[in-house]
VEXPABA-261584 format. One record per residue (C-alpha): residue in one letter; x, y, z. Coordinates in nm, 4 decimals. Each point is the difference from the previous one (the first is absolute). Layout:
% VEXPABA-261584
<'A',<X,Y,Z>>;
...
% end
This chain:
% VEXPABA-261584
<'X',<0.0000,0.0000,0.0000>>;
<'X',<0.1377,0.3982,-0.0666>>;
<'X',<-0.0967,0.2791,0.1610>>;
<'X',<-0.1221,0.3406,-0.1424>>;
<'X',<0.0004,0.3640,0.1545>>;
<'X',<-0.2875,0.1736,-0.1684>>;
<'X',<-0.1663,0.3372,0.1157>>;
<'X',<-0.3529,0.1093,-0.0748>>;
<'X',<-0.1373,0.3221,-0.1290>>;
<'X',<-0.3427,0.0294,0.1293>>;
<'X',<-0.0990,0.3841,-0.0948>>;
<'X',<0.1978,0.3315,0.0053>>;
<'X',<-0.2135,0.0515,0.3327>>;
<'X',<0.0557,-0.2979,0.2187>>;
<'X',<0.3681,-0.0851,-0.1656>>;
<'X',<0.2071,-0.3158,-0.0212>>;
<'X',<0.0334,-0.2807,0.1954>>;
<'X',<0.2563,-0.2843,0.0428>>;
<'X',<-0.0649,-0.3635,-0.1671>>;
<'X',<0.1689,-0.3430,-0.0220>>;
<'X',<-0.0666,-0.3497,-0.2532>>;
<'X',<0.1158,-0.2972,0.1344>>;
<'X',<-0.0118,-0.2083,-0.3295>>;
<'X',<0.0686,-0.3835,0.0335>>;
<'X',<0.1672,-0.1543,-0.3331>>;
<'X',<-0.3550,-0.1122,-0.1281>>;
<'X',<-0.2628,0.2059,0.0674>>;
<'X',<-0.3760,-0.1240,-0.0095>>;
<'X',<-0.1931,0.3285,0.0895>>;
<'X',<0.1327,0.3540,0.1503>>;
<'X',<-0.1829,0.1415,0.3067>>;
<'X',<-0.0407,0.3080,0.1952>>;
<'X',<0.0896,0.0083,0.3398>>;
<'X',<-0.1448,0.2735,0.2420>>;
<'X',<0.1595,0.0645,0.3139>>;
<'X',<-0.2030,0.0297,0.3404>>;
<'X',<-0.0729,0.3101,0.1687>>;
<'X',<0.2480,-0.0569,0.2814>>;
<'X',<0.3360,-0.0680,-0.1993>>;
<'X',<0.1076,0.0507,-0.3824>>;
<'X',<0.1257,-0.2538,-0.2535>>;
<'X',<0.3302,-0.0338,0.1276>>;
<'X',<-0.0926,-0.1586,0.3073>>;
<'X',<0.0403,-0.3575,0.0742>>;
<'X',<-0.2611,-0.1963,-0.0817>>;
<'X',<-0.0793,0.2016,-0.3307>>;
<'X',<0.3596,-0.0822,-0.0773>>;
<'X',<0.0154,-0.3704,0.1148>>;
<'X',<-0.3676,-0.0480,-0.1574>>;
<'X',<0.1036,0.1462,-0.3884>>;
<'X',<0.2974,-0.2375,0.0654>>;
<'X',<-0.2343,-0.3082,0.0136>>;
<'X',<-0.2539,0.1343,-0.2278>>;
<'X',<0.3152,0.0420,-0.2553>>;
<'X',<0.1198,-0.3892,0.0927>>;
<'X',<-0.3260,-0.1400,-0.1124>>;
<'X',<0.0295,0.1871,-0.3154>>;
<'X',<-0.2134,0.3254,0.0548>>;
<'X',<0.1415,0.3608,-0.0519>>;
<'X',<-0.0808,0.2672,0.2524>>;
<'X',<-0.0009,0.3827,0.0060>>;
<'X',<0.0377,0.1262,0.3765>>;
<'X',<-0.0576,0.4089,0.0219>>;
<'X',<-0.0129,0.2446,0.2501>>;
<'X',<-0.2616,0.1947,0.0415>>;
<'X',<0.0762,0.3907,0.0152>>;
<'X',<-0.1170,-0.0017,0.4075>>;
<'X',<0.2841,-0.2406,0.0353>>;
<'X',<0.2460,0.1088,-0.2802>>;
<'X',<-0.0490,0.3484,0.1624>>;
<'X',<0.0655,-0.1361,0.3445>>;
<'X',<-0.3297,0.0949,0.1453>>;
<'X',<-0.2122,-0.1647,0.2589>>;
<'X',<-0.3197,-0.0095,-0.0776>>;
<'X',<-0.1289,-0.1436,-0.3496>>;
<'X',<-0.1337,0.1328,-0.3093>>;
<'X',<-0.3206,0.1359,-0.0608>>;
<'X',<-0.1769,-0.2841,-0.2646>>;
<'X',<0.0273,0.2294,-0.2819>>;
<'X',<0.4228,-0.0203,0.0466>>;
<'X',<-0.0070,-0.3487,0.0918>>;
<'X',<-0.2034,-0.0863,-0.3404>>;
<'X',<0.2126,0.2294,-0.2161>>;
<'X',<0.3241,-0.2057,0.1106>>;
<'X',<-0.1891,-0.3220,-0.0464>>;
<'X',<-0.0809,0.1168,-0.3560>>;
<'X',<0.3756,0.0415,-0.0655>>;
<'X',<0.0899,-0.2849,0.1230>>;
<'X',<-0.2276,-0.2073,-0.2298>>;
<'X',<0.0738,0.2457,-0.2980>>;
<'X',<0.3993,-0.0686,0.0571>>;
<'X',<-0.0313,-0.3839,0.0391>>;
<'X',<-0.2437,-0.0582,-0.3215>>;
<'X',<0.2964,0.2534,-0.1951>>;
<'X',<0.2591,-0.2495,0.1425>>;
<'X',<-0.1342,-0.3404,-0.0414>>;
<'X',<-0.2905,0.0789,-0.2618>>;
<'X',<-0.0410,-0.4069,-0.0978>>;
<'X',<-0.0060,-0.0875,0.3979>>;
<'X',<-0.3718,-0.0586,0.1680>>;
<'X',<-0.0086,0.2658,0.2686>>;
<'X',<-0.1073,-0.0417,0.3288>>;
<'X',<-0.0558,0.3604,0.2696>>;
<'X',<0.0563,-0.1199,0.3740>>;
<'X',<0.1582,0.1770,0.2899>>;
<'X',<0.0046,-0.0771,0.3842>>;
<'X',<-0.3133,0.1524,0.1784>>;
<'X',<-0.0066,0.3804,-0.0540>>;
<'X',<0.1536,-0.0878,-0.3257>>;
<'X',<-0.2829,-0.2770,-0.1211>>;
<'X',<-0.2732,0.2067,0.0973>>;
<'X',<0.1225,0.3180,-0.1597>>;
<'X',<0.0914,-0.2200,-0.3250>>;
<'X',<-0.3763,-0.1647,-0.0015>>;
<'X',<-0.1495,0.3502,0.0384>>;
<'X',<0.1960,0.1420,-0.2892>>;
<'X',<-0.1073,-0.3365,-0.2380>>;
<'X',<-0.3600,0.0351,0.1641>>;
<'X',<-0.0224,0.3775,-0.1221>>;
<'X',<0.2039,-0.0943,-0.3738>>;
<'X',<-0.1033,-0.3258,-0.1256>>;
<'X',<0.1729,0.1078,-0.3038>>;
<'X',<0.3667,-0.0861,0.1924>>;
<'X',<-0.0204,-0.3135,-0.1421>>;
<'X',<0.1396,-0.2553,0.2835>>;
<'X',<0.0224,-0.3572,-0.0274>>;
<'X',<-0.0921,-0.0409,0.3808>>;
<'X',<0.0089,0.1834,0.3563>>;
<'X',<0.2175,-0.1470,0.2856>>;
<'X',<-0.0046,0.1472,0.3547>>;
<'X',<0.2366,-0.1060,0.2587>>;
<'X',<-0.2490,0.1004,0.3314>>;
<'X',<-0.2857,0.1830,-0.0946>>;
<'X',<-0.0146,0.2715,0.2148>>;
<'X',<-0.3765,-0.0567,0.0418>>;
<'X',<-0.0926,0.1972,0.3428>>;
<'X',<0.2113,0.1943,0.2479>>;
<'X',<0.1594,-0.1781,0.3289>>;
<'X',<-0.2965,-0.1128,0.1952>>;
<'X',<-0.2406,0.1779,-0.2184>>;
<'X',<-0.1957,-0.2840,-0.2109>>;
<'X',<-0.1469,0.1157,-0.2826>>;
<'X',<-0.0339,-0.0961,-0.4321>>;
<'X',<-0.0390,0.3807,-0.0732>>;
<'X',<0.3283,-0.0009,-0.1848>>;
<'X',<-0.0558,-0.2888,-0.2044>>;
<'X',<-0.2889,0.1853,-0.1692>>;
<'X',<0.1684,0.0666,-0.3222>>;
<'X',<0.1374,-0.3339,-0.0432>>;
<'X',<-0.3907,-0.1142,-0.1309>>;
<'X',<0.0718,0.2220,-0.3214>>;
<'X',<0.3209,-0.1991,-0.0701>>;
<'X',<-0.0290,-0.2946,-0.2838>>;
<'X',<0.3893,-0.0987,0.0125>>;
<'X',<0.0465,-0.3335,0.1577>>;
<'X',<0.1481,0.0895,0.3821>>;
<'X',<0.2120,-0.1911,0.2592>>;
<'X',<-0.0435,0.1135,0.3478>>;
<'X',<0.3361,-0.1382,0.1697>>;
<'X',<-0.1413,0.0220,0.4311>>;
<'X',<0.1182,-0.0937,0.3168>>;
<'X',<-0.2764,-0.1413,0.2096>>;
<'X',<0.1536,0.2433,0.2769>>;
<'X',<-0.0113,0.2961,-0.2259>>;
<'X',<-0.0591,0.3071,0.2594>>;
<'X',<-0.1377,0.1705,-0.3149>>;
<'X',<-0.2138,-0.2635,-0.1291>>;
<'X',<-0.2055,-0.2037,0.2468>>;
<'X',<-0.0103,-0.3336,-0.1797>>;
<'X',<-0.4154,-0.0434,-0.0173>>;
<'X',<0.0160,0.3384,-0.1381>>;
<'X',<0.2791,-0.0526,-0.2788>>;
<'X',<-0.1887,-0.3609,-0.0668>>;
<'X',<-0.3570,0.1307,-0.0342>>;
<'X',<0.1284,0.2784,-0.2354>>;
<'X',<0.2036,-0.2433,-0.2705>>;
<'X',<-0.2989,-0.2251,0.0298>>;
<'X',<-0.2274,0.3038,-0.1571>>;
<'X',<0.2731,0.0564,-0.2427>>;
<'X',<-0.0532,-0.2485,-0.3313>>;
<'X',<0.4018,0.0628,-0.1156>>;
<'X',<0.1498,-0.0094,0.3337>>;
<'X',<0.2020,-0.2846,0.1501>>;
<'X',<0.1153,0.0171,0.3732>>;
<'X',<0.2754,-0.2106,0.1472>>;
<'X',<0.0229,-0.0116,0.3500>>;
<'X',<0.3560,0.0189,0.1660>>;
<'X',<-0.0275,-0.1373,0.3406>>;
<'X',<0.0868,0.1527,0.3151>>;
<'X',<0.1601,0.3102,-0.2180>>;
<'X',<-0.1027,0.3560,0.1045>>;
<'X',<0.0008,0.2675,-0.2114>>;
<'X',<0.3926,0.0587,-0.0390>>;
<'X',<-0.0075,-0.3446,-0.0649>>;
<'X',<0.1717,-0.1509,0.3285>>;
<'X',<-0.1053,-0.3278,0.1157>>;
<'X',<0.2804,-0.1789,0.2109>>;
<'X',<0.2991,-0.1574,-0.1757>>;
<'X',<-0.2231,-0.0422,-0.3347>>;
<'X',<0.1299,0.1128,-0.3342>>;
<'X',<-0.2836,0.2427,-0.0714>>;
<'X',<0.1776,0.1533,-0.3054>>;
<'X',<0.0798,-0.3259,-0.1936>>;
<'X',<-0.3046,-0.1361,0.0513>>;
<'X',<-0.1677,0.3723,-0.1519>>;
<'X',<0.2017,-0.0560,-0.3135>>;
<'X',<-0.0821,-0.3671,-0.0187>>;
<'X',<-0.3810,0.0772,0.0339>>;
<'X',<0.0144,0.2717,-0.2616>>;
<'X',<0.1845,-0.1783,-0.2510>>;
<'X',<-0.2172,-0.3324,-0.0051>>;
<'X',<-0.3389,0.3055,-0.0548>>;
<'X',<0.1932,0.2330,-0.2480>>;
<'X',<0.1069,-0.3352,-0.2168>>;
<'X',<-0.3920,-0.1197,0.0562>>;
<'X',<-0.0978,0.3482,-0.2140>>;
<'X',<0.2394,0.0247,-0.2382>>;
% end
């Protein structure tokens, strides 16, 4: 696999932000890769993840957002957040344009990704995946912010701890069942940064989402 420094223009206003492709020798698809709203795409399990996800043959694009390339706390309003997202997608379908292309990110990340492809069908993806949906604040159960994900027709994996702070698991379960192209795997014991004991969590991420990308394409 090679690594590639890339940097994204989003608009005169908002500015660039920094990128990275991790590109195994064989690629079967390219995908998107959104960080969270508590660390950017340099941080470790972004990293080890696209490392995986390259070893079973997919390409990733990891991005900052500008609240993190700027080095500020608290994240971007949607309208930023979908901007970069649209970037992102525009750079990887100019880089790999014969590679199926997949939009994920880890929580903040997913659900900003699934409420840009909710509001522009036209993006064209192959397929959501979202490492924790973020579905309710800590200790605050709710499906309010899975409201948009009814107007998505992309086929969508919903990666979830059963421990998920953000995502009590009836909750996450009852809202993939009402979904006709979602598919929910259940990671046991995991909470939402994907810790569960002495478990590789990360390998067994990028095994999962290989054996549903090669199932679509």
């Amino acid at each position: 696999m090679k690594t590639k420094s890339l940097s994204l223009k989003i608009s005169p206003e908002i500015g660039t932000v920094s990128a990275e492709c991790i590109i195994p020798t064989k690629s079967s698809s390219i995908m998107t890769l959104a960080h969270g709203a508590g660390a950017g795409m340099n941080h470790s399990f972004m990293i080890t993840l696209s490392q995986q996800l390259a070893t079973a043959g997919i390409t990733t694009l990891r991005f900052n957002f500008p609240f993190t390339e700027n080095k500020k706390g608290r994240p971007d309003i949607p309208a930023v957040a979908h901007q970069t997202i649209a970037a992102a997608i525009s750079k990887a379908k100019k880089l790999f344009p014969a590679l199926p292309l997949f939009v994920g990110g880890k929580s903040f990340g997913g659900r900003m990704s699934s409420q840009y492809i909710s509001a522009n069908p036209e993006a064209q993806a192959d397929g959501l995946i979202f490492y924790g949906f973020p579905l309710h604040p800590i200790g605050k159960p709710s499906t309010d912010r899975a409201e948009h994900l009814k107007n998505i027709e992309e086929p969508m994996l919903f990666l979830q701890g059963t421990k998920d702070e953000l995502a009590t698991w009836n909750l996450i379960e009852e809202i993939c069942a009402s979904l006709r192209p979602a598919t929910l795997v259940k990671i046991e014991g995991a909470n939402h940064a994907f810790k569960a004991g002495k478990q590789d969590i990360i390998q067994l991420l990028a095994n999962k989402t290989k054996d549903w990308i090669e199932d679509r394409i």
